[in-house]
N, C-alpha and C positions, 0 to 999 in steps of 0.2 A: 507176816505176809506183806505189809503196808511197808516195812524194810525191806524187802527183796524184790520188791515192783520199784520201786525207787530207786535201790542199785542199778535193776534192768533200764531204769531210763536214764540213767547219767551216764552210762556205759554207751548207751545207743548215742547220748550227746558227744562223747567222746568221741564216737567214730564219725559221727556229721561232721563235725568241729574242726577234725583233722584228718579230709577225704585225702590227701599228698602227702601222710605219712611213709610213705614209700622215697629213700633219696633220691635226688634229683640226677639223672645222667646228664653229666656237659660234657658240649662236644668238644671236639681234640683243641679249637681254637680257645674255649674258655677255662680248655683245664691250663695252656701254657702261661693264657695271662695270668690267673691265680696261683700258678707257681713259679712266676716271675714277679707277683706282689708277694707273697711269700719269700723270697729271697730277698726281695729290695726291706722289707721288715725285717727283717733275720739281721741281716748287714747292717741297717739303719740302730736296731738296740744296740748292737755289737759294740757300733762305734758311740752310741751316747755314753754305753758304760766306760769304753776307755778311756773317751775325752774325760769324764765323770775322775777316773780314778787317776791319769794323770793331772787333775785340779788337785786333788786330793795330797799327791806327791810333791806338788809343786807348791802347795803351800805347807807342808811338813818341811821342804827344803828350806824355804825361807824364815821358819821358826830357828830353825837351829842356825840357820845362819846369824843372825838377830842374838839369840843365845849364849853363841858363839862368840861372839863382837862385845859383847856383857860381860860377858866372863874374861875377857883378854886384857878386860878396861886395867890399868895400873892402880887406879886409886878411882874411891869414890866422888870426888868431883868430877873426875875422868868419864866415868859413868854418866852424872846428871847430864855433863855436855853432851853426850851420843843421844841421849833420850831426849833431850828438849833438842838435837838437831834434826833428829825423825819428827819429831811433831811439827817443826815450822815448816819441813818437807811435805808433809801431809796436809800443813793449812795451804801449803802454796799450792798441791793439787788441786783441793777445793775448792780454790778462791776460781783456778784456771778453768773448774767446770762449770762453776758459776756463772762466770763469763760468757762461755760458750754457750750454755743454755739460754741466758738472757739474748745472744746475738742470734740462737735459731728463732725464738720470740720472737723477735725487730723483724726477723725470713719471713716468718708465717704470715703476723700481724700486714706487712708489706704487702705478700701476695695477694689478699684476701680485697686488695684495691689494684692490681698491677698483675698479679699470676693469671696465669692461663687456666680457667673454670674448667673442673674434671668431677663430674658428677657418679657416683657411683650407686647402682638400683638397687636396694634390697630388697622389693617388691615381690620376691618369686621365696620365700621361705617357707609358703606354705607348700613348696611344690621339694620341700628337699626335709631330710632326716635331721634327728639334732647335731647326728657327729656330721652332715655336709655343711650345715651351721656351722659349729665347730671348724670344716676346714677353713668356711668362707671367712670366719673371724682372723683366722692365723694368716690370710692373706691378706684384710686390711691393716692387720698391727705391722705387716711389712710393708705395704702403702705408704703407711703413716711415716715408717720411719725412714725409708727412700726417701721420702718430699722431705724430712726436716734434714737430710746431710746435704740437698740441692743448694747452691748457690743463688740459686733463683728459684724455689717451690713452685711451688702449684696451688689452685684453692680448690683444696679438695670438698665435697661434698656428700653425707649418706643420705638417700633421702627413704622413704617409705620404711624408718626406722622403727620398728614396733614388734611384739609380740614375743616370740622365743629369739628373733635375732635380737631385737634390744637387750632380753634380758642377759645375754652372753657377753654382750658386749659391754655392759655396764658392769657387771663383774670382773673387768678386769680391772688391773690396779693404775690408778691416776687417769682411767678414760676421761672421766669429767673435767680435768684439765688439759684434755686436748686439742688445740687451737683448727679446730676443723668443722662444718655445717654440720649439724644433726638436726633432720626435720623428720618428725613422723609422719610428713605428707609427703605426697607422691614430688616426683620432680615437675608434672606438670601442672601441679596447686604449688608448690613452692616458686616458680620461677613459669607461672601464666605470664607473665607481665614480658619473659623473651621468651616465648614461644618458636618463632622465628627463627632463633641464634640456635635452638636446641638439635644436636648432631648426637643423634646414638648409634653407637659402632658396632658393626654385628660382620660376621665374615659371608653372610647372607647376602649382602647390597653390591650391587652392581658399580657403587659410583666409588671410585679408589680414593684415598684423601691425599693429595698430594703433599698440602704444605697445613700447619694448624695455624687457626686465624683466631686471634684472641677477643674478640668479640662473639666468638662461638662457645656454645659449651659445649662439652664432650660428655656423652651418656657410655658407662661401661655397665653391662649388666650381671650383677652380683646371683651367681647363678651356679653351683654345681651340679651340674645336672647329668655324669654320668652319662652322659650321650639320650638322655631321655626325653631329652624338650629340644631337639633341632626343630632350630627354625623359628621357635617363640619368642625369640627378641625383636627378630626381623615384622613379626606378627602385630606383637603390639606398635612397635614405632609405626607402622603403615595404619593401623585403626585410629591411632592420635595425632597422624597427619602431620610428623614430625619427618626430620630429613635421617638419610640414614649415609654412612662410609664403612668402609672399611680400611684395612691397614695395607700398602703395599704391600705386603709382605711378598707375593710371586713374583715382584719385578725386582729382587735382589736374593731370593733364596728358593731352594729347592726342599720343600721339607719334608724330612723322613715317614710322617704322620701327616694328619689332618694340620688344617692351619689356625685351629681353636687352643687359644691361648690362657693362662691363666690371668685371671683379676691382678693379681700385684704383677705382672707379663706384662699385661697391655699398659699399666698404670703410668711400669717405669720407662717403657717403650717412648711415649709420650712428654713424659720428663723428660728423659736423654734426649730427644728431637729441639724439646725446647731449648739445650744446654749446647746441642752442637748444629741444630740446621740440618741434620744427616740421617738419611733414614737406616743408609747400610750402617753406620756408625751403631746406631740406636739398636739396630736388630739384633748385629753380631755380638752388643757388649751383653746385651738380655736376653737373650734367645737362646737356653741351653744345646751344647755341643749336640748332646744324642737325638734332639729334636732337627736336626741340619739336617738335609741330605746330600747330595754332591755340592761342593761348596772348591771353590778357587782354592786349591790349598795357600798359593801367597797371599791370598787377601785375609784368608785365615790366622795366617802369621803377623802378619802385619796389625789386625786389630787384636789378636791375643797379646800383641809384646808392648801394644798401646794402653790395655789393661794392667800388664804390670806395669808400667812404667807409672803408672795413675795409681797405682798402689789399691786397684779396682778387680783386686781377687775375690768370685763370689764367696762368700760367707758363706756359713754351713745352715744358718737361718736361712738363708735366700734359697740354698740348697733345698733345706727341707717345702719351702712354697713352691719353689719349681715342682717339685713331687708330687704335689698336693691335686686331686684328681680333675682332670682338664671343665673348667669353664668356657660359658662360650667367650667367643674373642670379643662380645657384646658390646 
């Protein structure tokens, strides 16, 4: 008896529990976006498996090539020289990344008294899921890496770095050897002291930024938010009495969407300004094609053939950040 009144109440909890067990009807506009992220998924594995299996092929080619070259050798000394002449081949790559890596060092190190201050907010993760986390990480690891190919970086910053975003973030591999601010405190306990200089960018503010002034720091705010928080970066900057801009962006583009940009968007946005002085420069080279709307077709041409010439074809990394679900322009 004392088991079947107990059923009946865990039965009853069940139905409390789950009053919307009935599926959810979405309307005509939610069913196209979710079968146009569906598709954009579908296509997206598609091609990681090919890239994936052309790796695969292409270094199966190169075995037997190697193999190949071994086996043609005439004699064995003939051999030892092809194989100690790959190995000097391979110290002289190393040494040449060495190099390189040491001279992006000297980049950062430099910035970090001469680069133009780019503050990035973590402050809003209680306000996002772990995979928005998640995206928001895959878009500083291409922050990170934009500023170290800069000829002239940036000093980048995370500040209100703690909780579930820290721990993602320190899970990746070599973070702690990353030549960049990490402060668990907010930006305005880390940097009280330029209160003043502090500029948070939100597509919210009425004042356009025309040019960046290196006594300024630039607040982006690290925010997926799914269209759920309009308007709360603009919120807080006015409660902390800080200055707010936005990005020209309507005085050189027409955009097909909203004008809310992604975190590694605005980041390198900012870069590229600092590189060229040029805002249409900076837009057209960052600002995905499908995100444009009517646009100059020669002005078009003109900065696409400037990209390749720059040998400034996005990457399929940069690809997938662009993808990665709209931030505010913060």
């Amino acid at each position: 008896m004392e088991g079947e009144k107990e059923t009946k109440q865990n039965d009853q909890n069940t139905l409390v529990n789950q009053p919307n067990s009935q599926p959810t009807t979405l309307s005509k506009n939610a069913k196209k976006k979710l079968l146009k992220q569906q598709k954009w998924e579908a296509k997206k594995a598609e091609k990681k498996a090919q890239m994936k299996e052309q790796k695969k092929k292409e270094g199966e080619r190169k075995r037997t090539e190697w193999e190949e070259k071994l086996s043609s050798c005439a004699s064995e000394e003939e051999r030892l020289k092809l194989i100690e002449s790959r190995r000097e081949l391979r110290k002289e790559r190393m040494g040449k990344r060495a190099e390189e890596k040491e001279e992006k060092t000297q980049r950062h190190r430099k910035a970090k008294e001469f680069g133009q201050n780019i503050v990035i907010d973590l402050e809003f993760a209680d306000l996002m899921t772990n995979s928005e986390i998640h995206s928001l990480v895959q878009q500083i690891i291409y922050c990170y890496a934009v500023n170290g190919r800069c000829a002239s970086p940036g000093h980048l910053w995370l500040t209100g770095c703690r909780g579930e975003m820290e721990n993602q973030l320190q899970r990746l591999p070599g973070f702690d050897k990353w030549i960049i601010e990490k402060e668990s405190q907010s930006y305005i306990e880390a940097l009280q002291d330029q209160k003043e200089n502090l500029v948070y960018l939100t597509a919210d503010s009425e004042t356009v930024l025309d040019k960046l002034d290196l006594k300024k720091i630039y607040i982006v705010g690290g925010l997926v938010d799914r269209n759920r928080w309009k308007g709360l970066t603009m919120k807080k900057a006015n409660e902390q009495g800080i200055q707010t801009a936005k990005l020209p962006i309507s005085s050189y583009l027409k955009m097909s969407s909203s004008q809310v940009l992604t975190v590694n968007q605005v980041v390198e946005i900012l870069l590229k300004f600092v590189e060229t002085k040029d805002w249409k420069t900076s837009f057209f080279q960052v600002i995905p094609q499908r995100k444009r709307g009517e646009t100059d077709p020669e002005e078009l041409k003109r900065v696409d053939r400037e990209q390749l010439e720059d040998g400034n074809e996005p990457s399929e990394k940069k690809r997938q950040c662009d993808e990665v679900s709209s931030t505010q322009q913060n």
